[in-house]
C-alpha positions as semicolon CSV with decimal commas, in nm:
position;residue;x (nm);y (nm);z (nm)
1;X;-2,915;-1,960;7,613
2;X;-2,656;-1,736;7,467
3;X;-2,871;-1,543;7,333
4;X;-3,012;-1,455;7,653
5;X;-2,676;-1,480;7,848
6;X;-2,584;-1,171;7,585
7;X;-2,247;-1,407;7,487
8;X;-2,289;-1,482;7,105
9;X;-1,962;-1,421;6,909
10;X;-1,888;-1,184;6,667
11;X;-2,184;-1,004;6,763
12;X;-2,259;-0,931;7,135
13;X;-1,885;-0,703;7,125
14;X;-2,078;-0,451;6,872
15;X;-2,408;-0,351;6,705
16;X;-2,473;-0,634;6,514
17;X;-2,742;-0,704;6,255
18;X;-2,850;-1,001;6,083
19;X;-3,066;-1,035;5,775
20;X;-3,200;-1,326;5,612
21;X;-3,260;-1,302;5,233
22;X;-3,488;-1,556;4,972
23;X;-3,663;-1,542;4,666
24;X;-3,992;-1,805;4,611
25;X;-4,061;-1,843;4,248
26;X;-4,380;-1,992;4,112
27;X;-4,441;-2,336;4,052
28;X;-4,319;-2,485;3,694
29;X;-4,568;-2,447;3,447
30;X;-4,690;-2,103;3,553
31;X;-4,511;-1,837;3,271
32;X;-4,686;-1,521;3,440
33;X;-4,672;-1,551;3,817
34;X;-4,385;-1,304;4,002
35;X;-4,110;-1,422;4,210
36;X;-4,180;-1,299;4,578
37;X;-3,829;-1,168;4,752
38;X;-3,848;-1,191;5,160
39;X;-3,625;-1,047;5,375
40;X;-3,599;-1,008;5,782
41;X;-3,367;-0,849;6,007
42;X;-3,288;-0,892;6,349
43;X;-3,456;-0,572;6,567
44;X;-3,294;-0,601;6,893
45;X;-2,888;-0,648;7,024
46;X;-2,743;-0,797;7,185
47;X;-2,972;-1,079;7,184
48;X;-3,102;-1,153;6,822
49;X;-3,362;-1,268;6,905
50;X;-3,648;-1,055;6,735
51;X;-3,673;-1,016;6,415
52;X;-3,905;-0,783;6,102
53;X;-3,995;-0,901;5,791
54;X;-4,041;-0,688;5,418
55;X;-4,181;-0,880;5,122
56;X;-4,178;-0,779;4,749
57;X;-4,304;-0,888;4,416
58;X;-4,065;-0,853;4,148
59;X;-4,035;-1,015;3,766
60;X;-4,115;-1,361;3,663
61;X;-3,797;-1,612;3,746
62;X;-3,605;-1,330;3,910
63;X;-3,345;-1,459;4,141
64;X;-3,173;-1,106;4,215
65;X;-3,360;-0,933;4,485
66;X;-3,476;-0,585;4,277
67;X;-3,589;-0,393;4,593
68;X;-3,309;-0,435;4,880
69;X;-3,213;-0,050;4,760
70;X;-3,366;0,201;4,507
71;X;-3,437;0,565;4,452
72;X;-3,665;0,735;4,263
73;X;-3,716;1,142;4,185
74;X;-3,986;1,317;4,324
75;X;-4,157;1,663;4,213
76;X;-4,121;1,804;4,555
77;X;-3,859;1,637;4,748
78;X;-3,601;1,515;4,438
79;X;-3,396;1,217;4,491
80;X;-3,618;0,980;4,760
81;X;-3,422;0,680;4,839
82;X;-3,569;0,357;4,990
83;X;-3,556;-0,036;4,976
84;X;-3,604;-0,338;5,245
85;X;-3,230;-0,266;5,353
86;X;-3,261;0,070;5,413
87;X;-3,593;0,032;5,613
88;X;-3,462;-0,242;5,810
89;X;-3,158;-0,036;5,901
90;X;-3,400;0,235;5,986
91;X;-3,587;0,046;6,211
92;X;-3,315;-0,143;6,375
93;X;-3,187;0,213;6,470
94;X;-3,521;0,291;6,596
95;X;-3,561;-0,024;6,776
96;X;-3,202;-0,041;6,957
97;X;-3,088;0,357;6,964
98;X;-2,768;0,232;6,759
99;X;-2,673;0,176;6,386
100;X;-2,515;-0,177;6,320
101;X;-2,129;-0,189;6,310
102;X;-2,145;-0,491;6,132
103;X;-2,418;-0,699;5,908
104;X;-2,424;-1,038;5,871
105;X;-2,662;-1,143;5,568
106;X;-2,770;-1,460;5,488
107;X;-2,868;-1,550;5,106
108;X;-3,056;-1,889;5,050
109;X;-3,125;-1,987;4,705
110;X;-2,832;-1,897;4,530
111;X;-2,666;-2,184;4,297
112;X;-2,304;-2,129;4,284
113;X;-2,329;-2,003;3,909
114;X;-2,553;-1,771;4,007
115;X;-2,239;-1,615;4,265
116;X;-2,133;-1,374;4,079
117;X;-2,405;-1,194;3,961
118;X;-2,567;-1,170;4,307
119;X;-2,304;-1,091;4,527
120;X;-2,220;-0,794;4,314
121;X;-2,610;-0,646;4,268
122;X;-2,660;-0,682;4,641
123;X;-2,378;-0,648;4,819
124;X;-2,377;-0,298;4,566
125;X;-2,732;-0,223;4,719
126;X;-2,662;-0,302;5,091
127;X;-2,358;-0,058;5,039
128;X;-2,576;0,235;4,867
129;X;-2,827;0,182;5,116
130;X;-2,549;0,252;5,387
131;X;-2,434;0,519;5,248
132;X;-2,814;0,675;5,207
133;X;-2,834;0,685;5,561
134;X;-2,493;0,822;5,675
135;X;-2,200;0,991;5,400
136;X;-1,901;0,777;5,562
137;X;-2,134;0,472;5,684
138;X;-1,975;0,195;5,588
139;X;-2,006;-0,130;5,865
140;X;-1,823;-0,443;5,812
141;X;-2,019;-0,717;5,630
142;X;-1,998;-1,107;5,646
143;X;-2,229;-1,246;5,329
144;X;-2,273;-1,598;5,375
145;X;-2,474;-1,813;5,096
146;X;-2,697;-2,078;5,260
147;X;-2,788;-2,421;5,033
148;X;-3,017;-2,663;5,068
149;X;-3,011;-2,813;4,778
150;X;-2,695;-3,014;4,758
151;X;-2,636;-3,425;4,774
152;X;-2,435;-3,417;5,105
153;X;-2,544;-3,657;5,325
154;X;-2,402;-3,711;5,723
155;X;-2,454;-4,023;5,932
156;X;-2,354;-4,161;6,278
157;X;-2,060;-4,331;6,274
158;X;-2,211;-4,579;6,534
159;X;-2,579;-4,620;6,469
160;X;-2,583;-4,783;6,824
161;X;-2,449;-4,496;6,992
162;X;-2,734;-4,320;7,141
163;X;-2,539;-4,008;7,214
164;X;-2,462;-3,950;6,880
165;X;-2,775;-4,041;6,655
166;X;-3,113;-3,976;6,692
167;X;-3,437;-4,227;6,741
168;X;-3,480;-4,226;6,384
169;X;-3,091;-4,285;6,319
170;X;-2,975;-3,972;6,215
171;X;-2,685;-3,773;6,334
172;X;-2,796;-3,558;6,584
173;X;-2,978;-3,184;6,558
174;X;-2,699;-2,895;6,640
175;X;-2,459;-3,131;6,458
176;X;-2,153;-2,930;6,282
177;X;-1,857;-3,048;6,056
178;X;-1,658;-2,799;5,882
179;X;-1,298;-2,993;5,840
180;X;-1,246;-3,275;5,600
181;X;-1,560;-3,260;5,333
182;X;-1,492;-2,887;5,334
183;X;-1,295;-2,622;5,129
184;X;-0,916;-2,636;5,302
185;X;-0,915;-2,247;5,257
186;X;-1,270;-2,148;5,204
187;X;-1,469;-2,055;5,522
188;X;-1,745;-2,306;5,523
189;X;-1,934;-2,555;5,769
190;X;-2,230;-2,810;5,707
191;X;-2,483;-2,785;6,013
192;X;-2,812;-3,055;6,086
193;X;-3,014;-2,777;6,271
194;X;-3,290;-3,014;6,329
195;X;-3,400;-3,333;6,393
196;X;-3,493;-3,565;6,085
197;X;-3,886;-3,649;6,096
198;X;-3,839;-3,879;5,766
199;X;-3,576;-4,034;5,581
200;X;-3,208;-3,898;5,643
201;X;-3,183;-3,606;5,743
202;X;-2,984;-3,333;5,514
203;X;-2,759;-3,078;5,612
204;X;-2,736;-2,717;5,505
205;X;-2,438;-2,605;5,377
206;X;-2,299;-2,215;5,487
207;X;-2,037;-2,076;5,276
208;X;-1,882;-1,689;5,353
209;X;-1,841;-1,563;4,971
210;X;-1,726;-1,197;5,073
211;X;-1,620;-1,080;5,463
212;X;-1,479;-0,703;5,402
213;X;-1,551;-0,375;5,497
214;X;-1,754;-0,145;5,257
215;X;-1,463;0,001;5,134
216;X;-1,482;-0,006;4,736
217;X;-1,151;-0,069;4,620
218;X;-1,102;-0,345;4,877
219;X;-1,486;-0,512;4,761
220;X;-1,352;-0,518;4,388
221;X;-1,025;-0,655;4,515
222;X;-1,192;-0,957;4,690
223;X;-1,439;-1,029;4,424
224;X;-1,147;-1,031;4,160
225;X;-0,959;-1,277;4,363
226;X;-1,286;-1,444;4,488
227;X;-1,501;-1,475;4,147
């Protein structure tokens, strides 16, 4: 309904896009098959609501997305740039007849070891592909890390309380906490987005790793202090 009613926060003020970004990686046991990267993009604003997909193969176990930007040199035309982020910035252009202010982009499948080394390759690669498009384009970005695979677990205080726990007894779908169980200073929030069809129902966790403009100095500055 907000959607529709064009009052989402943080992004029906401005041009706002929103990406989602995973890798799949083959089942264990199979030493040859490549890890498949996905990612979509909202294609229309204010509303969110429609969104394009890019897929691509990359090496075995990969968990870095290879192909958000890259160039390569050409006989005829030299430096070609390209990349899922760049097209998807292309076409959200096309689609709304504005470039995004601000991108939010949401990573699932990233352990918190693995922080680090992703946040700088492709945060780097959603910055280049900016800049490919426009000299001085440089939006504001939120990257948030989404898990799944965590042992948090949220239930009804009252399982007799109908208006707060499902038919199958688990908190209900929409379902937010972000105080107590979370980082005092970190912005993060668990959310239930659905109901439970088995067992109890687990939450995913959304944690903001890097919120900064695509200013260099201020990017190494907050993954210094962040990493």
């Amino acid at each position: 309904m907000s959607a529709i009613e064009r009052r989402i926060p943080f992004v029906t003020d401005r041009p706002t896009i929103i990406f989602g970004a995973d890798v799949t990686h083959s089942q264990p046991g199979d030493d040859a098959s490549p890890s498949i990267a996905a990612v979509v993009a909202s294609m229309d604003w204010p509303e969110v609501t429609k969104y394009r997909e890019l897929v691509s193969a990359q090496g075995h176990k990969e968990e870095i997305i290879q192909d958000l930007y890259k160039t390569y040199q050409d006989p005829q035309r030299g430096t070609v740039h390209c990349g899922m982020i760049r097209e998807l910035l292309i076409a959200f252009r096309t689609s709304t007849g504005q470039k995004p202010h601000r991108i939010i982009f949401y990573r699932d499948g990233v352990s918190e070891g693995q922080f680090n080394q992703v946040l700088l390759h492709e945060m780097d690669a959603i910055r280049k592909a900016c800049v490919s498009l426009e000299e001085h384009y440089l939006p504001r970005v939120t990257f948030v890390v989404v898990q799944k695979r965590h042992h948090t677990r949220l239930f009804p205080a009252d399982h007799n309380d109908r208006r707060s726990t499902d038919r199958s007894g688990n908190i209900l779908p929409g379902t937010v906490v972000d105080t107590h169980i979370c980082h005092p200073n970190e912005f993060e929030f668990y959310l239930c987005s659905h109901a439970g069809i088995q067992g109890t129902s687990r939450p995913t966790h959304y944690l903001a790793i890097l919120k900064a403009s695509f200013n260099s100095g201020l990017c190494i500055f907050l993954l210094q202090n962040k990493l």
